[in-house]
mmCIF file of the N, C-alpha and C atoms, coordinates in Angstrom:
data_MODEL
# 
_entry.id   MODEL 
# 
loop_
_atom_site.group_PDB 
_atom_site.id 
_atom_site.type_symbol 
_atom_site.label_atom_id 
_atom_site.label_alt_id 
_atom_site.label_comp_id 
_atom_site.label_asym_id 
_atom_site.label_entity_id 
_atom_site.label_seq_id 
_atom_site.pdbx_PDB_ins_code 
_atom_site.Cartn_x 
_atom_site.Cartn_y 
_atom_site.Cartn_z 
_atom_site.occupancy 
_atom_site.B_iso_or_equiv 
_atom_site.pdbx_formal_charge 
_atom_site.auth_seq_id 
_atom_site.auth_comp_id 
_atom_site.auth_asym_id 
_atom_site.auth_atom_id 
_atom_site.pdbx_PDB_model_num 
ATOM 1   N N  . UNK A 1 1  ? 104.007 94.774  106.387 1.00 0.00 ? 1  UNK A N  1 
ATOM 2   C CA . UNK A 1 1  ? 103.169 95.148  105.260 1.00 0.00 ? 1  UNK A CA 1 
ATOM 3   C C  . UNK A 1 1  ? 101.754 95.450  105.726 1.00 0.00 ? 1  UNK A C  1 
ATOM 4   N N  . UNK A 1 2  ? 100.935 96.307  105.019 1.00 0.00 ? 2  UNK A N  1 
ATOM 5   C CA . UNK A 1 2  ? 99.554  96.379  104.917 1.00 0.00 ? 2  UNK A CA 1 
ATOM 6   C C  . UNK A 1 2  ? 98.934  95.739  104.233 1.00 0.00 ? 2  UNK A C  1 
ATOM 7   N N  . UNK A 1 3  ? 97.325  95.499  104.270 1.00 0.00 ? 3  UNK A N  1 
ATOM 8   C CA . UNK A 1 3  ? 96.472  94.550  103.411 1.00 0.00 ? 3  UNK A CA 1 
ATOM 9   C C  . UNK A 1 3  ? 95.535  95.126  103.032 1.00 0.00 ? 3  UNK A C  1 
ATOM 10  N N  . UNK A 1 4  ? 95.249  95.109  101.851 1.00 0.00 ? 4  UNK A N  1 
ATOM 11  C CA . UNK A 1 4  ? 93.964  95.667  101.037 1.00 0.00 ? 4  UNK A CA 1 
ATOM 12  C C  . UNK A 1 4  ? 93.746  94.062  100.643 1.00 0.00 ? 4  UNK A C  1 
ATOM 13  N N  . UNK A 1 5  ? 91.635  93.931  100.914 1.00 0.00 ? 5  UNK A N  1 
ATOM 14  C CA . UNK A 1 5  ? 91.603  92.810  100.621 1.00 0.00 ? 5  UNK A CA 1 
ATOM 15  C C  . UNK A 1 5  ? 89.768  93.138  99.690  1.00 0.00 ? 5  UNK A C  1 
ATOM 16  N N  . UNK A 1 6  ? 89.900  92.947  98.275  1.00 0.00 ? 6  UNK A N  1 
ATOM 17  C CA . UNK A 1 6  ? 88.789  93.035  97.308  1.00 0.00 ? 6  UNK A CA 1 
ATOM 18  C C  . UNK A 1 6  ? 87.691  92.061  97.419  1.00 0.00 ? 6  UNK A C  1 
ATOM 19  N N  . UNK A 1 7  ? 86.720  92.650  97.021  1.00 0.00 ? 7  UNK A N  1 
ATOM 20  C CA . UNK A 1 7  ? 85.619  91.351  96.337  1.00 0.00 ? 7  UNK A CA 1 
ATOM 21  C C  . UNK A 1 7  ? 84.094  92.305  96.058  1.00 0.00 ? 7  UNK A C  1 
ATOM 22  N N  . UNK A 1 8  ? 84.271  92.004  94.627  1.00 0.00 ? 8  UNK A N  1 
ATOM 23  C CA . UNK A 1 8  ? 83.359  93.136  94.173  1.00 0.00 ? 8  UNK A CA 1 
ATOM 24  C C  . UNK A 1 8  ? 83.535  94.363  94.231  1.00 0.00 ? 8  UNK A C  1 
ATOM 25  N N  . UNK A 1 9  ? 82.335  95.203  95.362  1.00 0.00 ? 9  UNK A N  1 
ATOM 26  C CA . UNK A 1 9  ? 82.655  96.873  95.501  1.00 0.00 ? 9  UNK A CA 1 
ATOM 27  C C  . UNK A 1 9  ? 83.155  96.492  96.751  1.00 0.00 ? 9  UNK A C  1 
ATOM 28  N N  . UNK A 1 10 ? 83.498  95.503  97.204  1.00 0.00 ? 10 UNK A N  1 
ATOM 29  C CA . UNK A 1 10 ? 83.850  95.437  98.867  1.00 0.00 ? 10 UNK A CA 1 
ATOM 30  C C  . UNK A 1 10 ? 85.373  95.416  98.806  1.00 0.00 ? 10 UNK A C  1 
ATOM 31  N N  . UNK A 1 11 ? 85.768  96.585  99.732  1.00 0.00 ? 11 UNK A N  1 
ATOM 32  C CA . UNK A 1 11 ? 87.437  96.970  100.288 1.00 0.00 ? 11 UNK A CA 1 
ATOM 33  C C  . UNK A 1 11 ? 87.395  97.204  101.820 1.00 0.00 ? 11 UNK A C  1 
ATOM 34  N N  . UNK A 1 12 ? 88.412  96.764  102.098 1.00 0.00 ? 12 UNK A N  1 
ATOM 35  C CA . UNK A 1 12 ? 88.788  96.368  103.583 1.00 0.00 ? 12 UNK A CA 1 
ATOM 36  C C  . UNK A 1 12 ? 90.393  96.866  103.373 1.00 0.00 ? 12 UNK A C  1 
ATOM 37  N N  . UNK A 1 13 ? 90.743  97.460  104.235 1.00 0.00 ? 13 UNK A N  1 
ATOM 38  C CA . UNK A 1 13 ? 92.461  98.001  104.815 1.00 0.00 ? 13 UNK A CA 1 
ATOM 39  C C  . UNK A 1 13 ? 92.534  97.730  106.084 1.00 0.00 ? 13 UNK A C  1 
ATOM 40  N N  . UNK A 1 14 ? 93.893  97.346  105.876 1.00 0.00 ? 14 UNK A N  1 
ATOM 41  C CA . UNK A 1 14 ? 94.495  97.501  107.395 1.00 0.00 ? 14 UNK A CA 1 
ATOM 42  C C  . UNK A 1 14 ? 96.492  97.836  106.915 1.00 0.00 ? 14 UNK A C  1 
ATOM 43  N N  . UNK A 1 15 ? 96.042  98.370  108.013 1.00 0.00 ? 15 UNK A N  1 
ATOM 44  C CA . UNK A 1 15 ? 97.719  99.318  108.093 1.00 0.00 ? 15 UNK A CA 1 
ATOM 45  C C  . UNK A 1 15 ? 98.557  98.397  108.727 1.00 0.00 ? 15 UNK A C  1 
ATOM 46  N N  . UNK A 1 16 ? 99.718  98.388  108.622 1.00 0.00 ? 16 UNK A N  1 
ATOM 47  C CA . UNK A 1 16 ? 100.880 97.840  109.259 1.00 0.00 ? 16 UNK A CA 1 
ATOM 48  C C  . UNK A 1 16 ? 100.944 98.024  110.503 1.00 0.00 ? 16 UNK A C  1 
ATOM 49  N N  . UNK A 1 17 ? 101.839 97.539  111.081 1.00 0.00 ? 17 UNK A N  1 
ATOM 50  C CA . UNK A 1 17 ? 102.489 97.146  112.435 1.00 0.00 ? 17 UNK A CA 1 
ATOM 51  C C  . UNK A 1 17 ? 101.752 97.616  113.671 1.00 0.00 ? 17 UNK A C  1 
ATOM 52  N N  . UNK A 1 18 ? 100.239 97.319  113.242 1.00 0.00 ? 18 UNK A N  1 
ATOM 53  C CA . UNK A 1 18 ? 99.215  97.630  114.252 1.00 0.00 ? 18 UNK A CA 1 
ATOM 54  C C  . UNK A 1 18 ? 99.482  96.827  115.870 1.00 0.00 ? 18 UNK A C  1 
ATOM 55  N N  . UNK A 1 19 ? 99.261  97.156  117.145 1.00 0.00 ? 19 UNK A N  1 
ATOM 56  C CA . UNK A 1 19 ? 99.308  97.129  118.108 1.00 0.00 ? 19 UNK A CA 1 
ATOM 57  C C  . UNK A 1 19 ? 98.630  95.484  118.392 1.00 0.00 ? 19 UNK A C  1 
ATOM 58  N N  . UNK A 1 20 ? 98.913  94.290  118.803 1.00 0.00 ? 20 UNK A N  1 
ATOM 59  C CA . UNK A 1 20 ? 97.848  93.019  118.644 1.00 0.00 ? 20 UNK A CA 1 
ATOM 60  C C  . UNK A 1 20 ? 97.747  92.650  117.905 1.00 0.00 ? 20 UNK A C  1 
ATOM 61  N N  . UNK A 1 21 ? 98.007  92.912  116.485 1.00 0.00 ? 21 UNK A N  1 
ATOM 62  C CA . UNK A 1 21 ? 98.080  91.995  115.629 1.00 0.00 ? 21 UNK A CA 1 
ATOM 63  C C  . UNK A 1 21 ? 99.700  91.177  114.398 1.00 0.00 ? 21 UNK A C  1 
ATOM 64  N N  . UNK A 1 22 ? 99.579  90.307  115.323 1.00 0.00 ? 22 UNK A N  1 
ATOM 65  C CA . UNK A 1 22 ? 100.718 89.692  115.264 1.00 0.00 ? 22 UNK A CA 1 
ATOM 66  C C  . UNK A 1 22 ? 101.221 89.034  113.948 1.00 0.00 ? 22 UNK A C  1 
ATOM 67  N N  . UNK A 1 23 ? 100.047 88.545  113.444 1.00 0.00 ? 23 UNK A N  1 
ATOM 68  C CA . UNK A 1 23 ? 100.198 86.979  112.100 1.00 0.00 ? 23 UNK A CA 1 
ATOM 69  C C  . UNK A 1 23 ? 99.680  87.888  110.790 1.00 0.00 ? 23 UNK A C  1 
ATOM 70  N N  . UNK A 1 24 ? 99.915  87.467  109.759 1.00 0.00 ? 24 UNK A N  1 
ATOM 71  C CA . UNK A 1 24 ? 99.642  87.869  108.298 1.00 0.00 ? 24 UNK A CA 1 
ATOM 72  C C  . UNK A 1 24 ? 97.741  87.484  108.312 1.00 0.00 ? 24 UNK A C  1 
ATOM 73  N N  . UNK A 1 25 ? 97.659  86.380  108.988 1.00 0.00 ? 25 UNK A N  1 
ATOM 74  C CA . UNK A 1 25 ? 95.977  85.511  108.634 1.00 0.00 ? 25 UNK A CA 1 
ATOM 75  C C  . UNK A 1 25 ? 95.743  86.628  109.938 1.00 0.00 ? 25 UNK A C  1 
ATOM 76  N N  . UNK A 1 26 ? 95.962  87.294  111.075 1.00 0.00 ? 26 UNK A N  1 
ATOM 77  C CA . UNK A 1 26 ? 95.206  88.191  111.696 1.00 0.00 ? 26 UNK A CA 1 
ATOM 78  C C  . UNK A 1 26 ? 94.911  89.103  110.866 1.00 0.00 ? 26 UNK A C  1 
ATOM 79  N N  . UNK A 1 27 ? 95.935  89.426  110.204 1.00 0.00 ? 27 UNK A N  1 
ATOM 80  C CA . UNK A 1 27 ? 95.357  90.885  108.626 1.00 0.00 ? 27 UNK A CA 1 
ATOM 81  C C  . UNK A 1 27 ? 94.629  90.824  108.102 1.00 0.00 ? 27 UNK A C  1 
ATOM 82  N N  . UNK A 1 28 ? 94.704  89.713  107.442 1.00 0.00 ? 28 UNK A N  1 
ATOM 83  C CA . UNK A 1 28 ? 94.013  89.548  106.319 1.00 0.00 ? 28 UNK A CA 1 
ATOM 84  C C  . UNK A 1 28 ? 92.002  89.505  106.952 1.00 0.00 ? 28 UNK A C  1 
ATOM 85  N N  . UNK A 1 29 ? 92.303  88.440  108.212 1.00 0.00 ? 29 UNK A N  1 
ATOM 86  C CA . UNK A 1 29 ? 90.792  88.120  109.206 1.00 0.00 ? 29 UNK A CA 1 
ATOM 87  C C  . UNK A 1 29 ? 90.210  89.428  109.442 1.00 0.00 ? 29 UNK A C  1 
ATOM 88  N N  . UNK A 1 30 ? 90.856  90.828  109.435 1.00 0.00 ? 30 UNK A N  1 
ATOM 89  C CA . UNK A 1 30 ? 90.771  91.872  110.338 1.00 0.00 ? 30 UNK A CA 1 
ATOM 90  C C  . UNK A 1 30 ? 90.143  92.740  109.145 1.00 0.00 ? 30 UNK A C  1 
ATOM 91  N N  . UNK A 1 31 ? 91.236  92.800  107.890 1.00 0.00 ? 31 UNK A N  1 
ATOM 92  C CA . UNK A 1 31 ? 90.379  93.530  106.960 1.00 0.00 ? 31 UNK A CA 1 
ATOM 93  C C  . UNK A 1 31 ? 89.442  92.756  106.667 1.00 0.00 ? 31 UNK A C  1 
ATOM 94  N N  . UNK A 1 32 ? 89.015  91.455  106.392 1.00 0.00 ? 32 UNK A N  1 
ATOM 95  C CA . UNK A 1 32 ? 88.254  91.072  105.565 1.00 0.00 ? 32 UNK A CA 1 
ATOM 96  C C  . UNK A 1 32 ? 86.562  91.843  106.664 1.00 0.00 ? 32 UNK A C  1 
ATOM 97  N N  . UNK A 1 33 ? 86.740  91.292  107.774 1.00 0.00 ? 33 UNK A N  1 
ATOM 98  C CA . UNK A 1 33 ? 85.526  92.024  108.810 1.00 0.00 ? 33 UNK A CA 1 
ATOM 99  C C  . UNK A 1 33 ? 85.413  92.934  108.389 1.00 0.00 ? 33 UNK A C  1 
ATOM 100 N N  . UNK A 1 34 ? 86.382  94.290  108.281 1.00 0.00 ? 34 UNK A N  1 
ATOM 101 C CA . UNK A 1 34 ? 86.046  95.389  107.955 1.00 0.00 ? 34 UNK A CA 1 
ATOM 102 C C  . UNK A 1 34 ? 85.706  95.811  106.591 1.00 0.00 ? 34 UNK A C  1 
ATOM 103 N N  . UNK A 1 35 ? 85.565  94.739  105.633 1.00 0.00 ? 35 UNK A N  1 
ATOM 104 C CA . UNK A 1 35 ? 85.053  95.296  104.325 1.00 0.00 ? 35 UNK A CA 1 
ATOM 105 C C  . UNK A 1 35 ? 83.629  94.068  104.539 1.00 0.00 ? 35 UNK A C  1 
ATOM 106 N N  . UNK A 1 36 ? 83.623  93.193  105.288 1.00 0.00 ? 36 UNK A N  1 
ATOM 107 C CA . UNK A 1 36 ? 82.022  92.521  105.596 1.00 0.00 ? 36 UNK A CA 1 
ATOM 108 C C  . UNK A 1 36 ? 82.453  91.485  104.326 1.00 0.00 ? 36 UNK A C  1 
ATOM 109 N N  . UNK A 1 37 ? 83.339  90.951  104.115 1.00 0.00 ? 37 UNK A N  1 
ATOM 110 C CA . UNK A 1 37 ? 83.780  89.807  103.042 1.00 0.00 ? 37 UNK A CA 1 
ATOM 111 C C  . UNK A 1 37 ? 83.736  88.293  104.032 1.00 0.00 ? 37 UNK A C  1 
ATOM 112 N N  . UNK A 1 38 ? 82.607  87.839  103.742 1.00 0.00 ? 38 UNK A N  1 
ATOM 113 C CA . UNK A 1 38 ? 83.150  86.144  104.410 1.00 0.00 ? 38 UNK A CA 1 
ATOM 114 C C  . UNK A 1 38 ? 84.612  85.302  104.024 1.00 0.00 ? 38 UNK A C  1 
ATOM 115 N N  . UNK A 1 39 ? 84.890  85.464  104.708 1.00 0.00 ? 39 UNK A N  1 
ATOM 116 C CA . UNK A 1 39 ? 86.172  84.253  104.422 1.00 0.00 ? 39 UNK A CA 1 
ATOM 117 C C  . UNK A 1 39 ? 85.795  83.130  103.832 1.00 0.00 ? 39 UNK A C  1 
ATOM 118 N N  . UNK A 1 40 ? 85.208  82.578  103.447 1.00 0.00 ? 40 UNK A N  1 
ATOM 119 C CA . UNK A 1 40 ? 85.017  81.577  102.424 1.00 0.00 ? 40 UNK A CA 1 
ATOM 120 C C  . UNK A 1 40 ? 84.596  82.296  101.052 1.00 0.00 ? 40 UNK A C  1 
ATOM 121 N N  . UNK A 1 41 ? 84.333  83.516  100.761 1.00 0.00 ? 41 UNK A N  1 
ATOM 122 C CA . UNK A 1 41 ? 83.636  84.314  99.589  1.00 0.00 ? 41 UNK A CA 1 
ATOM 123 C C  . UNK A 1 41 ? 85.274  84.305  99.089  1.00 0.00 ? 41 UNK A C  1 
ATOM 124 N N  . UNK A 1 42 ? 84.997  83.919  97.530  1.00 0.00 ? 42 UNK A N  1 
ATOM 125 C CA . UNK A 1 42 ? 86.562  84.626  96.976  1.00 0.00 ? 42 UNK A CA 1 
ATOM 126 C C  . UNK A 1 42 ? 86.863  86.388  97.197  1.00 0.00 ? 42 UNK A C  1 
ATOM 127 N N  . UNK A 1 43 ? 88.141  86.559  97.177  1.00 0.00 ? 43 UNK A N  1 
ATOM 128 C CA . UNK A 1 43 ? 88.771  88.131  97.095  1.00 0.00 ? 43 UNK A CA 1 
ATOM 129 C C  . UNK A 1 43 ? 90.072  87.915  96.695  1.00 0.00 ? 43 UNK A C  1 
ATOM 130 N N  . UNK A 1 44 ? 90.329  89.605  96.342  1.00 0.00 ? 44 UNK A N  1 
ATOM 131 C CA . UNK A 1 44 ? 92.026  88.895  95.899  1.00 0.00 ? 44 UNK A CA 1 
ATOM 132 C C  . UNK A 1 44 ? 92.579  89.950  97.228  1.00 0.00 ? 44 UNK A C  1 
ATOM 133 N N  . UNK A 1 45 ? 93.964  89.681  97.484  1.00 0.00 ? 45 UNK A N  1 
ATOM 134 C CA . UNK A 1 45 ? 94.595  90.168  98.358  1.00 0.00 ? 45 UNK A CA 1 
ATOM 135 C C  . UNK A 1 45 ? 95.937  90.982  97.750  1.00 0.00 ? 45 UNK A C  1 
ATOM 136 N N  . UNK A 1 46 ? 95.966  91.960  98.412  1.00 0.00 ? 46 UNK A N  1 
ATOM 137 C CA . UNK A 1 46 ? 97.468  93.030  97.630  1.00 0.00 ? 46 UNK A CA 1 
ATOM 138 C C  . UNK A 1 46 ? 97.834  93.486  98.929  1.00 0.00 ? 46 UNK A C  1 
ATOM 139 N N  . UNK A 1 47 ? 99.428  93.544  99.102  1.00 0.00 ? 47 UNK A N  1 
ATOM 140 C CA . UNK A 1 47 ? 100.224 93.683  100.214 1.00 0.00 ? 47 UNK A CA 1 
ATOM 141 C C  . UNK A 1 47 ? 100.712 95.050  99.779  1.00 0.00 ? 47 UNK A C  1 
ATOM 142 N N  . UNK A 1 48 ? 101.071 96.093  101.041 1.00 0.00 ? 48 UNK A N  1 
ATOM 143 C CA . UNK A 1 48 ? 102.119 97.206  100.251 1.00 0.00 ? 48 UNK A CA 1 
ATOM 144 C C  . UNK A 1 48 ? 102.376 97.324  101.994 1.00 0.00 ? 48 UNK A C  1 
ATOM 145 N N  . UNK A 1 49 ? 103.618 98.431  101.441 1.00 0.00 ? 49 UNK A N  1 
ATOM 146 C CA . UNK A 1 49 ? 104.553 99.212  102.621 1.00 0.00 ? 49 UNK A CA 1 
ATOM 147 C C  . UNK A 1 49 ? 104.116 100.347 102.718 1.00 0.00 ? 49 UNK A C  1 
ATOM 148 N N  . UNK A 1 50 ? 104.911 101.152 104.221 1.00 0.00 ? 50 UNK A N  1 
ATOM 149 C CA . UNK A 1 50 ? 104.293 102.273 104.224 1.00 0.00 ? 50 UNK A CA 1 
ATOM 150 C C  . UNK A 1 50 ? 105.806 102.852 104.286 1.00 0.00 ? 50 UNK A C  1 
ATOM 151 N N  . UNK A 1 51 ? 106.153 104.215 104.018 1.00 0.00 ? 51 UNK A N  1 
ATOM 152 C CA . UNK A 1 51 ? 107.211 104.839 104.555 1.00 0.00 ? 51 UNK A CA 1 
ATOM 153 C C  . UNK A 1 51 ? 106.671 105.522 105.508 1.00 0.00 ? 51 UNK A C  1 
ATOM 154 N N  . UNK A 1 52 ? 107.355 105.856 107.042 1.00 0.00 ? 52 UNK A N  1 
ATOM 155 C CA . UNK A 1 52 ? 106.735 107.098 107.708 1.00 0.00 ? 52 UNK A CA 1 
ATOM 156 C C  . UNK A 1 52 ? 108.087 108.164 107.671 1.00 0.00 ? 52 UNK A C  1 
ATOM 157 N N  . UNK A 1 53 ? 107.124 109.329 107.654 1.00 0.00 ? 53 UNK A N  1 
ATOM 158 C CA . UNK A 1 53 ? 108.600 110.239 107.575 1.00 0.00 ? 53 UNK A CA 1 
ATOM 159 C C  . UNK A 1 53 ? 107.876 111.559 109.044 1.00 0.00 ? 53 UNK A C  1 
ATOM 160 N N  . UNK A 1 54 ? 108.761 111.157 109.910 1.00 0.00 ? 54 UNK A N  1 
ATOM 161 C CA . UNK A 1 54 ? 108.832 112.150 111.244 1.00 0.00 ? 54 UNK A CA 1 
ATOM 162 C C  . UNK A 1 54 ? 109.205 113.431 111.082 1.00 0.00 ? 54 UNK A C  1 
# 
């Protein structure tokens, strides 16, 4: 799965089956950096799939 992770106007993504990141809490740690959300600040978290089509 991917992670979109909210709080306020702040959004953070991360895509699936990225290269190094192994654990669900690396996702979630990874977007939250990239939307600048402290981990102790509330957010809500939403999971989705991707299809790829070759």
């Amino acid at each position: 799965y991917g992670v979109i992770v909210t709080s306020g106007w702040r959004r953070g993504l991360l895509l699936p089956d990225l290269e190094g990141v192994d654990t669900p809490r690396q996702q979630v740690d990874i977007a939250l950096r990239k939307a600048g959300i402290p981990a102790s600040e509330p957010y809500s978290l939403e999971r989705f799939r991707v299809d790829r089509h070759v």
